[in-house]
C-alpha positions as CSV (number, residue, x, y, z in Angstrom):
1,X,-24.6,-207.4,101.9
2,X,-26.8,-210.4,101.3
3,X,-27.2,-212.1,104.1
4,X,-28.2,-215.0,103.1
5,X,-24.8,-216.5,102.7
6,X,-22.9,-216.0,106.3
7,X,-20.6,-218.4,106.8
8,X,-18.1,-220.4,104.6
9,X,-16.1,-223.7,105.4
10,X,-13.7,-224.6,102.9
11,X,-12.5,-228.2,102.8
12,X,-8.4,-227.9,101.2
13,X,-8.3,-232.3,100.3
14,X,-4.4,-233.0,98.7
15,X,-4.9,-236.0,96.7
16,X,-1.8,-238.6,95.9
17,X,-2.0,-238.9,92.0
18,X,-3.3,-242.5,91.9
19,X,-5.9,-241.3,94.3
20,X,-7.7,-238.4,92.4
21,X,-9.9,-240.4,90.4
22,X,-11.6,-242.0,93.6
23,X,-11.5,-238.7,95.1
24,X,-13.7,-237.6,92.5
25,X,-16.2,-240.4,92.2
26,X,-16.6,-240.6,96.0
27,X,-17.9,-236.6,95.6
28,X,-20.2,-237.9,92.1
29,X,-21.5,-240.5,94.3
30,X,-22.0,-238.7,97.6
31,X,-24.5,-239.5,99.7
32,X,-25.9,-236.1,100.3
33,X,-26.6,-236.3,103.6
34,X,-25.4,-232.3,103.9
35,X,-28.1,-231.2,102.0
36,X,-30.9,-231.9,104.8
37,X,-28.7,-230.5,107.1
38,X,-30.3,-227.5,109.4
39,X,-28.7,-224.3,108.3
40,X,-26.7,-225.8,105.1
41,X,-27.2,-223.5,102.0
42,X,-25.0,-225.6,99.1
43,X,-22.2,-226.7,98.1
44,X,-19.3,-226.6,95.4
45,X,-16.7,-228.9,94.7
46,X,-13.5,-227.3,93.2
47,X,-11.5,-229.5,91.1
48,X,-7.8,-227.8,90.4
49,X,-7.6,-226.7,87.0
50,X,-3.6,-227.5,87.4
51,X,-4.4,-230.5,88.2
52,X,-1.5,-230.3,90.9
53,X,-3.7,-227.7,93.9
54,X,-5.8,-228.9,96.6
55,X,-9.5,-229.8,95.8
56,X,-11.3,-227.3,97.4
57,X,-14.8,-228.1,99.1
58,X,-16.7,-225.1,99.8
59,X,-19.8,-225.1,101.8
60,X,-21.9,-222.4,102.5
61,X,-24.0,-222.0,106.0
62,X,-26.0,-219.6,107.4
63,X,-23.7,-219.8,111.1
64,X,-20.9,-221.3,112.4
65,X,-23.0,-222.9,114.6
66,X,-25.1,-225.0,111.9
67,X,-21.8,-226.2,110.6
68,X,-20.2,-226.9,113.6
69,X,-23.8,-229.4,114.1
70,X,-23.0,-231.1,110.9
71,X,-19.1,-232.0,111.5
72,X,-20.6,-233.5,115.0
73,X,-23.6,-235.3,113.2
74,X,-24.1,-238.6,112.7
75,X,-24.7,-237.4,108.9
76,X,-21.6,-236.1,108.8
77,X,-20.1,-239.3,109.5
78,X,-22.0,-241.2,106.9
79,X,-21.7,-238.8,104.4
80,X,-17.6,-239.6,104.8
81,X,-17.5,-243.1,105.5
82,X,-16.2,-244.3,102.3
83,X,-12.9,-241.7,102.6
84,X,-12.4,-242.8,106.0
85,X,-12.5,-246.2,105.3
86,X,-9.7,-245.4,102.3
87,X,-7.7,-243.8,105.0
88,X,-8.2,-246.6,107.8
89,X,-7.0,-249.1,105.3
90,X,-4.1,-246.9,104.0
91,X,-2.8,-246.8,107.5
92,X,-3.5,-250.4,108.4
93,X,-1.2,-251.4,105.8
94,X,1.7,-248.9,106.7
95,X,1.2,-246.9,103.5
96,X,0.8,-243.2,103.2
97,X,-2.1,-241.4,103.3
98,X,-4.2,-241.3,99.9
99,X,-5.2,-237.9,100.9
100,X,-5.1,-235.5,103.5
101,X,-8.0,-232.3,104.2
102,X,-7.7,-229.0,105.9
103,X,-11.0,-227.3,107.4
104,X,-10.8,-223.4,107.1
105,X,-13.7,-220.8,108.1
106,X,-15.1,-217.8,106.9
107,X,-17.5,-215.0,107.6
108,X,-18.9,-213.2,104.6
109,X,-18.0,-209.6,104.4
110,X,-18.6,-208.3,101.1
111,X,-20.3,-209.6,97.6
């Protein structure tokens, strides 16, 4: 096994339709504050080739540890504060959520 790769978060993000295309240019825009993160290896973002699944964000780390630092981080906050604001307005105006996210972990057991 390499073990370079040890650890796996995967973001599941459900979009509403008229969403989607912010979605995506909030990720082509990113701020990239993950990439000086201690531990952080990369990154992929999964667009659904359905067009109708979850986005998938899938981050690769070399511990749980490292990523639990970067969901606490202050990085971590500024490298989502343009989705959070979405979501803060969405609710301020009674209106559903534009999207939603689910955080799943993995350990690496075979390449």
């Amino acid at each position: 096994m390499n073990t370079e790769k040890k650890f796996v978060a995967i973001n599941y993000i459900c979009c509403k339709d008229h969403y989607k295309p912010r979605f995506e240019e909030l990720f082509g825009s990113r701020a990239k504050a993950i990439d000086s993160m201690p531990g952080f290896i990369n990154m992929e973002v999964l667009k659904p080739a359905d067009g109708k699944s979850e986005y998938l964000i899938v981050s690769h780390w070399d511990s749980q540890e490292s990523f639990k630092k970067w969901t606490s981080s202050p990085e971590f906050i500024e490298g989502h504060k343009r989705g959070f604001e979405d979501i803060r307005i969405a609710k301020e105006k009674g209106e559903e959520l534009p999207m939603t996210s689910d955080f799943k972990t993995y350990e690496i057991i075979a390449k």
